[in-house]
Phi, psi and omega in degrees: 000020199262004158292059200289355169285334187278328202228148174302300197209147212222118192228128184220125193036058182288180230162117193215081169242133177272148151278103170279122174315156173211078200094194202277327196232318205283157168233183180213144160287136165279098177289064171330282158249154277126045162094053184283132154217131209221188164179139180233129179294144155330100167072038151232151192270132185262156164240135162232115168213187240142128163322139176308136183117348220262004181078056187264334174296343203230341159310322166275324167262334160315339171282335172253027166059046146298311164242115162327118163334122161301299206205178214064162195246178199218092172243164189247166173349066148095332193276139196276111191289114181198148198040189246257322185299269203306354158294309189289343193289281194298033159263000170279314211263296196294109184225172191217128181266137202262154167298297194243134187287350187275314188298304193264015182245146188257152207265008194244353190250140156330132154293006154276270200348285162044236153300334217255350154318305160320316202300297189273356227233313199262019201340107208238001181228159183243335183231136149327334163306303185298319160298300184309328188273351167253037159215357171259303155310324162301301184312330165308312176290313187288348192087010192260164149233222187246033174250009202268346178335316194255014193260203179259133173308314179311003218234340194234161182297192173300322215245325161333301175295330213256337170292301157301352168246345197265332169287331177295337165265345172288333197312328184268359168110055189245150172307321197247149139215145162259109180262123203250069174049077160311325210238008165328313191255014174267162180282169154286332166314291223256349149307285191304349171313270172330295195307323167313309185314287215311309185295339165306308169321309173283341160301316207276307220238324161099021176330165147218136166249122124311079155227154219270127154203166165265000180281107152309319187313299182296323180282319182309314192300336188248010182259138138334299184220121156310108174253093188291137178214148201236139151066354229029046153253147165268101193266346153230167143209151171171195199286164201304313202273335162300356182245307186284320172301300217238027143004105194234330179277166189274005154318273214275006148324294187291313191323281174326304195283004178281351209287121176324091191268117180296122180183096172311302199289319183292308195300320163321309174280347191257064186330163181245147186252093179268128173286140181282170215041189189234141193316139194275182183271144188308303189292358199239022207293145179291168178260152158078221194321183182245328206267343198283001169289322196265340198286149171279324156258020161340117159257199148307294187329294204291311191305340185249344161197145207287139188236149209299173168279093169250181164284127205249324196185151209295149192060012203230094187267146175201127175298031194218127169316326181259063133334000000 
């Protein structure tokens, strides 16, 4: 990964830990994330996914320095993201579609407010005209029309709202978004609506995605490439259909195999691989593997040291000793 001209964006060993209250004066760290490292080329989409809990969330927002980093770097094309002028600078380029659209729209604002918030933050328009008309052009790219400018987010369904932060993220031109499990909080009908938008988008625009779920069904269909993460590790990554066909770590083994085949006779031959126990606490990480409590191929070994990401196969990375 030491070619920053080949990748948009570039995330190395991030490190995301909270201080949790703990008793009356003490606190204890929270490993959110814990030393992800990953880079996605220009106008290809990475999926990161993983259970809830597993930090895939903080992972996204720590890239756009929403929660300060503990430690590790961030580069958007080629350029190392540090202080506060080169953040606001890649929040032009970086931008993030939020999980829930009921939440993430504030209910006192217009949906021309809204979009035309980046619009005004980033000042990107020079007349009020200029402004109504690059929001009446968003609302289009999204399927709305302009005549939906003046109403209130209460006013519209789920994947409607989900449409209107996807224009509020486009409003500033940006090369990258991070989608932060878009279509999680949707009926299904209206998942595949979106998930379509998004590859259109990226066809018309020239995207590059993060995005983040816990559906497999849904990363396969829009990723390129995978990273599955336990704990806040990224524990395999490689390409989308290498990951799904061929599963190697006993993470994304078990992961796969809960994922739902309408198919009676594959259901019949496929056992589903339920893991023993329950995911340990963030404030409580096991030593040496994050997974090795739950692995069926737990040695000594996986208990005393973390085991690196290597190549397993080209382009095709994995965490585990028992290879």
């Amino acid at each position: 990964m030491s070619d920053n001209n080949k990748y948009l964006l570039e995330v190395r060993d991030l490190k995301q830990h909270f201080n949790i209250p703990n008793g009356l004066f003490g606190s204890k760290k929270l490993k959110a994330v814990d030393g992800v490292t990953f880079a996605i080329k220009e106008g290809e989409t990475l999926g990161l996914v993983g259970e809830s809990g597993c930090g895939k969330t903080t992972v996204g927002r720590s890239i756009l320095h929403l929660y300060e980093p503990t430690s590790g770097e961030v580069y958007y094309d080629g350029q190392l993201i540090k202080g506060k002028k080169a953040v606001n600078e890649m929040r032009k380029k970086v931008q993030m579609v939020f999980q829930d659209p009921y939440s993430s729209l504030d209910p006192r604002m217009t949906v021309a407010d809204i979009i035309g918030e980046p619009l005004d933050i980033h000042k990107l328009y020079k007349t009020k005209a200029e402004r109504d008309a690059r929001i009446a052009e968003l609302l289009k790219i999204v399927g709305l029309n302009s005549e939906h400018a003046s109403r209130y987010a209460h006013e519209f369904s789920g994947g409607q709202r989900q449409r209107i932060g996807i224009a509020r993220a486009l409003a500033v031109n940006p090369k990258c978004i991070i989608c932060d499990e878009p279509v999680s909080a949707l009926d299904v009908s209206i998942q595949a609506q979106i998930i379509n938008m998004f590859e259109e988008l990226q066809e018309s625009l020239g995207l590059t995605y993060l995005f983040i779920a816990h559906d497999l069904l849904v990363v396969k269909h829009i990723s390129d490439r995978i990273a599955v993460m336990y704990l806040g590790h990224i524990v395999e990554m490689g390409p989308a259909n290498e990951i799904y066909n061929h599963p190697t770590h006993p993470y994304s083994i078990s992961l796969l195999s809960a994922v739902p085949i309408p198919d009676p006779d594959y259901a019949k031959n496929h056992k589903r691989i339920v893991l023993e126990g329950d995911v340990p606490s963030p404030l409580n990480m096991p030593s040496g593997c994050p997974f090795r409590t739950r692995c069926p191929r737990a040695t000594e070994k996986c208990a005393q040291e973390l085991p690196p990401l290597k190549e397993i196969a080209p382009d095709h990375l994995c965490a585990c000793w028992n290879l």
